[in-house]
C-alpha positions in Angstrom: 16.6 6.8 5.2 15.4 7.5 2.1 12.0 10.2 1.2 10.3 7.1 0.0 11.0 4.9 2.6 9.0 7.6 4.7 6.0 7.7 2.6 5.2 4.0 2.6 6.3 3.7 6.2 3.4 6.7 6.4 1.1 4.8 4.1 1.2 2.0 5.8 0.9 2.1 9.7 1.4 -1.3 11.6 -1.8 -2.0 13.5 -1.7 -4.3 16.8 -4.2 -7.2 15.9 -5.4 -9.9 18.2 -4.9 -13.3 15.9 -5.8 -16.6 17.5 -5.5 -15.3 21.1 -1.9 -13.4 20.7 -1.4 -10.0 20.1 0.4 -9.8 16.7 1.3 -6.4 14.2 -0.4 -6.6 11.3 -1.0 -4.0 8.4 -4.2 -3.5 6.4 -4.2 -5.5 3.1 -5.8 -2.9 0.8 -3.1 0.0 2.1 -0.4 -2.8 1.5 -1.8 -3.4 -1.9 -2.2 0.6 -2.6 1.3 1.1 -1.0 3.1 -1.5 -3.2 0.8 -0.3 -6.5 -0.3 -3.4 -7.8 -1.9 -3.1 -11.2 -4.6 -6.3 -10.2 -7.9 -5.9 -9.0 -7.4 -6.0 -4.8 -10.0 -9.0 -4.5 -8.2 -11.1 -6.9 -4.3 -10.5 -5.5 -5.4 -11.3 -1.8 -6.9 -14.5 -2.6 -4.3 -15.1 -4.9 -1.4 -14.4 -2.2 -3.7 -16.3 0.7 -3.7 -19.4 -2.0 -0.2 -19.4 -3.1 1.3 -19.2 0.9 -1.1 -21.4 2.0 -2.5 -18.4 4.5 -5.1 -19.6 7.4 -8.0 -17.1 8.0 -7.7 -16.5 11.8 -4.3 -17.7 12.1 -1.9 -16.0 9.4 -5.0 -13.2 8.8 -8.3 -12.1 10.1 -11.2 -10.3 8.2 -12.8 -7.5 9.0 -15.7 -6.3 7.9 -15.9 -2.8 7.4 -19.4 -2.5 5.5 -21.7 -4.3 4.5 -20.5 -6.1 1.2 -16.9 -5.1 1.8 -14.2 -6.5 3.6 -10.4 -5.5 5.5 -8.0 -8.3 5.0 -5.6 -8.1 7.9 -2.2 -9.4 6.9 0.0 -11.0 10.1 3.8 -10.5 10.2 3.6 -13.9 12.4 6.1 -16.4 10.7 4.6 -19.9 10.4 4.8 -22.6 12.4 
């Protein structure tokens, strides 16, 4: 394994989510989007990805709100149905 493969593993912990009723990993969409250095504005690539896959808020992702004004985008690594 690679020094970089380290890093973003470290940079980007899995998190056990509850989605829909089933316990699911899941990472946390601004790290993924720090992690993977996207030059867009964070706002505009989540809604961009959740558009373009067709993602379902409380089945493919949830929200969390973190404070007020601001909120965690919890990506699932469920595949769809």
């Amino acid at each position: 394994m690679e020094k970089n493969d380290l890093n973003f593993k470290d940079s980007l912990p899995i998190i056990q989510s509850s989605i829909n009723d089933q316990i699911v990993s899941t990472v946390n969409a601004r790290q993924l989007h720090a992690a993977l250095g996207i030059g867009k504005q964070f706002s505009h690539w989540i809604k961009d990805r959740i558009n373009k896959f067709d993602f379902e808020e409380n089945v493919d992702y949830i929200i969390i709100e973190t404070n007020p004004g601001k909120t965690l985008h919890s990506s699932s690594f469920l595949d769809p149905p």
